[in-house]
Phi, psi and omega in degrees: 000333194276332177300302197302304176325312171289322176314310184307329188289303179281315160323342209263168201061075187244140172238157185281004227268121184243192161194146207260124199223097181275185189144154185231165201232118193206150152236214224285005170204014175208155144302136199225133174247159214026044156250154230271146218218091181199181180246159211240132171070004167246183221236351209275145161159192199172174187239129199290132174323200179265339167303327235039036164273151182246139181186124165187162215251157182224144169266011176293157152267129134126219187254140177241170176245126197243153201226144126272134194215116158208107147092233170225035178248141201287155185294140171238142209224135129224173209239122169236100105068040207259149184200359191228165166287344179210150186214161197244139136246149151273114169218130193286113198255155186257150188297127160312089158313138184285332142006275163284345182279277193283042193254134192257132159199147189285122175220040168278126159098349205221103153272144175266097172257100187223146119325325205202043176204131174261167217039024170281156150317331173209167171231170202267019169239330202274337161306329196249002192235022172259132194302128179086002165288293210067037145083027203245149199284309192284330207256332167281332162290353150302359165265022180252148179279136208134307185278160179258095184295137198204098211284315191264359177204147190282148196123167220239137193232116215222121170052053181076006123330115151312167185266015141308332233261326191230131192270114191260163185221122207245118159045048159104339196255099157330122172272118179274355150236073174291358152277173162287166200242146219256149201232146176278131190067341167270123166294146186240182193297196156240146176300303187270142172312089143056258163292348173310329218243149163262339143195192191221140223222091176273093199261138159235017160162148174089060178245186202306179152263020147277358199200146171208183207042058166208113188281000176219322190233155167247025220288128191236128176254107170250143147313136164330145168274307191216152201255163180279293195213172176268129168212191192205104157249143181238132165232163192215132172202173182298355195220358146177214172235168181196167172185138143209155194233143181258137168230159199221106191267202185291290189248021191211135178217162187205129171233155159214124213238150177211171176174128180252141163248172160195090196298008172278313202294306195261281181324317153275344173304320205253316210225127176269136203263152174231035128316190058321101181275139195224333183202078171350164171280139156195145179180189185221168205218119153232143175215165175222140165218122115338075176230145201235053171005155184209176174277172169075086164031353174297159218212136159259164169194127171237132164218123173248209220141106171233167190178144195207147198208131176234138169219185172203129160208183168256143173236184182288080204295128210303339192247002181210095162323331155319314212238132191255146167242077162002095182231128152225155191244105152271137179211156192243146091320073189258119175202129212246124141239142165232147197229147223217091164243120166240123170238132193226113201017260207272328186315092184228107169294144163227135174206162203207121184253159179184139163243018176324161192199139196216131180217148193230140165216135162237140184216113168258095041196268200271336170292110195267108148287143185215117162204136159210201171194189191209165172209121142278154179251189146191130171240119163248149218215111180207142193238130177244133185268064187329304169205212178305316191249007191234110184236180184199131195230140158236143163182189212206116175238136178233148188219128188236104209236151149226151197234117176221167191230103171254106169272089197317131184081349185266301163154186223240136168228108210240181155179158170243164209230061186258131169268102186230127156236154163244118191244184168185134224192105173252145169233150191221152185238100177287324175223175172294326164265000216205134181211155210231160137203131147271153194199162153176160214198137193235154172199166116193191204201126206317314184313324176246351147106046180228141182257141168212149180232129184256121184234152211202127164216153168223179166208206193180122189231139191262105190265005179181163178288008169232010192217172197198142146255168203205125159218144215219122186225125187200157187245125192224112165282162157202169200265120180324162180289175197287287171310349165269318190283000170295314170257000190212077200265056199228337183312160140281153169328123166281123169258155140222186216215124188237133170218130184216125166223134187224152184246123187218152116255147186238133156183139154073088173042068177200140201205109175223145184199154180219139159248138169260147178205153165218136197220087165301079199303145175205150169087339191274150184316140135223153188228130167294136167227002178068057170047016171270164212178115137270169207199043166255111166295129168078030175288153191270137175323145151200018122328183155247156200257166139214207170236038202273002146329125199227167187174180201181112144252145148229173196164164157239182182194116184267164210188134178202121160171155219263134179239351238233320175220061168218127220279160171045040169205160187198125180225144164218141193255150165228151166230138169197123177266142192228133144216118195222105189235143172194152188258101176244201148033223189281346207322133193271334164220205191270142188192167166253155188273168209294329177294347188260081164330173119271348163232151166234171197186091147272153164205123167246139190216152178212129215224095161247140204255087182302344172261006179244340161092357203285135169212114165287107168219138167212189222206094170256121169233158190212148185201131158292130163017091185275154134339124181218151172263117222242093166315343184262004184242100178312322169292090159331118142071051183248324164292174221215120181276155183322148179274125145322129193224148147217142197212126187215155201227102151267145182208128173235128215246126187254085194211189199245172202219088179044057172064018161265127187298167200191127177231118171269138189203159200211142185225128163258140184233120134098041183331308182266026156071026164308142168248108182263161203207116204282337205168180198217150160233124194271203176233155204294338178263008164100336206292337184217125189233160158203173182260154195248123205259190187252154208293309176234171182263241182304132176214141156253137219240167170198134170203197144208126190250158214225106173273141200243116167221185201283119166298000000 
């Protein structure tokens, strides 16, 4: 009764005014059945019968974009008019070039999440509609095989890989903070929105020599090129507000965008925390984008972005279960890109400037901390189109960052950076079944005064008209963690070593792929400590360091999804088995480390009910048991925490609000109440422990957005 109330609160004046939009689907010489049938950037479509008729009704107004997909035939788009209650099309899909029917691509190591590009694996709606995402790109991508589930801390944890281990990429520019600054034991969000992006490029090892520092993952984000039209959308949710509004000239659009949270009045008033908040989370986000059409299909794009959040709460304290810690956080945010595409004939320049800047003050009960950094980029890109079967990609990036840490009255630890990599990437179509890509990437970097040269290949050979194999080998550097290099700048490059084969088919909406991987750690940071173990993440050093640190993942990963049989539903399941140990950090012997499951398990499933107007998603994960450290167990880092279970539901309801589109929605998070429990802190003589749990158990999340567009 207390949920219907707020809905009732938040809900009211919803009108019915739909249209009805039919039609038949053919190409030049038959009808075609089942094929996808929807308006772009809404939940509304349906699937053309065995005639190739089509019929399903929409509450949009004004101009829409209605989109078609079958099969291996190209999407066909046109932007339609509505003004009337029903309107009839005919529409002619152009004949599959053989081409594209027997069209190859390297997918060891990598999902491809797009819109516009066919035979990815996901699309940039299907990321944002998965139940128990909380709409956030990184927390949907752990329902993909590969991640690691990790309840107390933020970040993409990816085949026995730490979240230093994987790198997001904003239009070509390392994001250096894509999170929220980090609260002990709460995980935190990632800063961008979603809508932002047309798609997302999800590595989880073996990725391009475009890219470096990072030893295990890539996640590469591009941005919209261009907005459909000018509007103005606003959301209401439990934890805040938001709006943002577009204006879309011939070749020129400008959006500007806001938001405040605040998780006290309402969003915790409903799901009682099981922190003590001294200062709810809260804060606000203003951004501007910029784009510019350019000739030849070229595209400018500017983006700034600031944000900024304050909370208090209690935490655990690491060394006496008993005992609470006053931690409060103020934190500033800055983060600026300009992105560049010019194309000249066979020629396609790319080049991306970025700026950031991240700043912190903490205060732990009498301790005052202040630590941030800042990074410029400068990136260059340029892909030559040898011929039908041949490219060549070069290019050059400088990263100039600083970094610092202080405990005001104690002193202070800084350092600075300059970053150069040369990178160079050829792809060859030997055939029609059988494609290479060779890459190598050079790098180094001043803080520690080292060169590393990385060379890197995969291939792909099409063992049928619907399958394929994929294999991938490479070499990845990254820069010791921060904290180390704050005392010890003498360090070396941490490497690992990837060798990956994959398997995939793809037909008629149906995806099935298994990956083998084996991933070699060298090189990685240890600190002597003298048979002592503190069991603090992300603790500051006070040993000595080197690089005499090892390590090993192996695994498989599995993929499974359906769009095709079940009408007006799509689920997909992953699975990955991990087995991974290494001597790192303070670690007193070789162990797996605490972020690392050896099973991982989703099954996501989405149900739209077109006459009910209903979009259904729910969601199940599962992970085993991680590693914890048990001071009474003479045997290092071997017990084991209880598995991880979660089951969450969304429902979204779609209709106009005074002719405006409008999606109302309700999100359950962890429906059957489990109390799951990420790890344990004992008190120094062992005697006493407690668990370190999530902020909330069972949570309902409700909110809604409203789109305002030209009548």
């Amino acid at each position: 009764m207390k949920y219907l109330l707020y809905f009732c609160i938040l809900f009211p004046f919803v009108s019915f005014s739909q249209t009805i939009i039919t039609g038949k689907i053919s190409d030049s010489k038959n009808t075609l059945a089942g094929a996808n049938v929807f308006i772009k950037g809404a939940f509304e479509g349906t699937t053309s019968d065995e005639n190739g008729v089509f019929k399903f009704t929409t509450t949009q107004k004004d101009t829409i974009v209605l989109s078609v997909s079958f099969m291996d035939y190209p999407e066909w788009e046109k932007k339609i008019i509505i003004k009337q209650d029903s309107i009839w099309i005919d529409i002619i899909l152009l004949e599959p070039l053989k081409e594209d029917i027997e069209a190859i691509a390297i997918t060891a190591g990598s999902f491809e999440v797009s819109d516009t590009k066919k035979g990815t694996v996901l699309n940039s709606r299907d990321i944002v509609t998965v139940a128990g995402s909380q709409a956030d790109i990184f927390l949907a991508l752990q329902t993909l095989p590969g991640a690691s589930r990790v309840g107390d801390q933020e970040g993409l944890f990816i085949r026995g890989g730490s979240a230093s281990e994987a790198k997001a990429v904003f239009d070509g520019a390392i994001l250096q903070n894509p999170f929220f600054s980090a609260v002990p034991s709460v995980a935190q969000r990632s800063r961008f929105s979603p809508d932002l992006f047309k798609g997302t490029s999800f590595s989880t090892g073996g990725y391009s020599a475009k890219y470096g520092q990072a030893l295990s993952s890539i996640i590469e984000l591009n941005t919209t090129d261009f907005p459909d039209k000018t509007q103005v959308e606003a959301g209401i949710n439990l934890a805040g507000i938001s709006a943002e509004a577009t204006k879309k000239w011939e070749n020129t659009s400008l959006a500007v965008s806001g938001n405040y949270t605040n998780t006290a009045p309402l969003l915790f008033a409903l799901n009682k925390p099981n922190f003590t908040w001294q200062t709810p989370p809260q804060g606000g986000s203003s951004a501007i984008t910029f784009r510019r059409k350019l000739p030849s299909k070229s595209i400018l794009k500017a983006y700034v972005n600031y944000d900024y959040t304050r909370l208090g709460v209690q935490t655990l304290d690491p060394f006496n279960p008993n005992v609470r810690n006053a931690f409060a956080l103020n934190n500033n945010n800055l983060y600026s890109n300009l992105y560049l595409k010019r194309n000249f004939n066979k020629w396609t320049m790319e080049r991306s400037i970025s700026y950031s800047r991240n700043a912190d003050i903490i205060t732990i009960d009498n301790m005052n901390v202040r630590r941030g950094d800042s990074r410029y980029q400068t990136r260059f890109l340029a892909t030559f189109d040898i011929n039908k079967k041949a490219n060549m990609v070069a290019g050059t990036e400088l990263h100039r960052s600083a970094f610092y840490s202080e405990l005001v009255g104690t002193g202070k630890y800084e350092f600075k950076d300059t970053y150069w990599a040369n990178f160079a990437e050829s792809e060859i179509r030997w055939s029609k079944r059988w494609i290479t890509r060779i890459g190598i990437r050079g790098e180094y970097s001043s803080v520690i005064g080292r060169w590393n040269i990385a060379p890197r290949t995969s291939f792909a050979y099409k063992t049928g008209e619907n399958s394929q194999v994929s294999g991938a080998f490479g070499m990845f550097y990254q820069n010791p963690n921060n904290n180390y290099l704050f005392i010890n700048k003498n360090l070396d490059f941490e490497k690992a070593i990837h060798y990956i084969f994959n398997y995939q088919y793809q037909k008629n909406d149906r995806t099935f792929r298994v990956e083998a991987y084996q991933k070699d750690y060298q090189s990685l940071v240890r600190e002597q400590t003298n048979g002592i173990f503190e069991a603090i993440p992300n603790r500051f050093p006070t040993g000595v360091t080197d690089n005499t640190g090892f390590g090993y993942a192996r695994g498989i990963d599995m993929f499974l999804r359906d769009k095709k049989s079940i009408k007006n539903a799509d689920f997909w399941i992953s699975y990955s088995f991990l087995d991974t140990k290494r001597l790192f950090m303070n670690y007193l012997t070789s162990a797996t480390p605490t972020f690392a499951s050896k099973h991982n398990f989703s099954a996501v499933y989405k149900h739209f009910v077109p006459k009910a107007r209903l979009s259904l998603n729910a969601a199940y994960n599962y992970a085993s048991g991680r590693t914890y450290y048990n001071p009474n167990n003479e045997n290092f880092m071997i017990d084991k925490t209880p598995d991880f279970h979660n089951v969450s539901i969304t429902v979204a309801y779609l209709t106009h609000i005074r002719r405006n589109f409008t999606v109302l929605y309700a999100a359950f998070d962890n429906v059957l109440n489990r109390q799951n429990t990420f790890g344990y802190i004992y008190s120094q003589d062992g005697s006493q422990r407690v668990g370190i749990q999530p902020n909330q158990f069972r949570s309902v999340f409700v909110g809604m957005n409203i789109t305002f567009s030209k009548k």
